[in-house]
N, C-alpha and C positions, 0 to 999 in steps of 0.2 A: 658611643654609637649604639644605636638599638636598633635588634634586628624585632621584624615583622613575619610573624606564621600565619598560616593559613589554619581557620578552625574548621576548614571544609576537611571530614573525615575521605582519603581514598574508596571507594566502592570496592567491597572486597568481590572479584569478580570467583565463581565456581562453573564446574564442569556440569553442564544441563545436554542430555542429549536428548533428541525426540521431535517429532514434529508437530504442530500447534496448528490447527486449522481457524484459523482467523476470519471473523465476519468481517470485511472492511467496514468501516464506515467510512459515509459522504464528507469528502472535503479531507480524507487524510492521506498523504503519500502513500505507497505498500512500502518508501520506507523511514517514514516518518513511524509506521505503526510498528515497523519491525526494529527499530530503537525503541520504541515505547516498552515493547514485551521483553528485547534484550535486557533493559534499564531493571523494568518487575522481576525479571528472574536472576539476575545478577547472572546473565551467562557469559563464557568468555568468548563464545564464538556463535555466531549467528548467520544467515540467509533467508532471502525468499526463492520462489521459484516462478516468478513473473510478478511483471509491474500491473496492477490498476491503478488507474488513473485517479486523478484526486476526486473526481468526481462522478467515479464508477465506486458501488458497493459490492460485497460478494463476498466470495471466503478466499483468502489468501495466504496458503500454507505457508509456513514459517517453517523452517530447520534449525535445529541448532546443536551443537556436538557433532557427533561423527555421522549427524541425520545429514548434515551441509553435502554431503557426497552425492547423496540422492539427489539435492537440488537441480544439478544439471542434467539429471535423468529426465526430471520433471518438466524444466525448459524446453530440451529439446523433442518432448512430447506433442502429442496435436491435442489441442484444449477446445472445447465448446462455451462458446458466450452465448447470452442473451441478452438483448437489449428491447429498451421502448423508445420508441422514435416519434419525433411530431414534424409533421413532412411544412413547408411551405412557408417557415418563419424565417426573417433574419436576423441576426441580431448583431450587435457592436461589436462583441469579441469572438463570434463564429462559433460559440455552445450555449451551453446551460445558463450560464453565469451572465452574460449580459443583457443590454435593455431589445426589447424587441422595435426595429427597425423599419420593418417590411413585413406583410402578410399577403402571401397571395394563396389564391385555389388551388388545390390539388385534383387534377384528374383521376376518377378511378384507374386501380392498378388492378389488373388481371392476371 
């Protein structure tokens, strides 16, 4: 009988404490990006401190180590968006991503 090993080495994971102010980029989960930085830093404990959408950019603080405490601070914090808006389009899947549908006039807004 022959046994079969894995040549996939363990990720040696280490103590990273600190928090990482992350520019999203378009198209990535906040936590898809914050496995991506876990993965680079080989940390063993990680958080964010709110979701952007996959298709909102921006910065998105990361915790990790004994920062993760804070996270919840940061949560249950009041945060400011900005956003850019195109008023009067439809599209297939109700955002950015799909085909556009419908266009109608936008009344001025005052």
């Amino acid at each position: 009988m022959t046994q079969t090993s894995s040549h996939r080495q363990k990720i040696q994971r280490r103590p990273v404490h600190g928090v990482l102010l992350l520019d999203k980029p378009l198209g990535l989960s906040s936590n898809q990006a914050l496995q991506k930085a876990k993965w680079l830093l080989r940390a063993d404990k990680a958080g964010h401190t709110g979701t952007l959408d996959p298709l909102a950019t921006g910065v998105l603080p990361l915790c990790f180590g004994a920062a993760t405490k804070f996270s919840q601070i940061q949560l249950d914090a009041d945060k400011t968006y900005e956003a850019t808006l195109l008023l009067g389009q439809k599209t297939t899947t109700g955002d950015a991503e799909g085909d556009v549908i419908e266009t109608r006039p936008v009344p001025a807004i005052t």
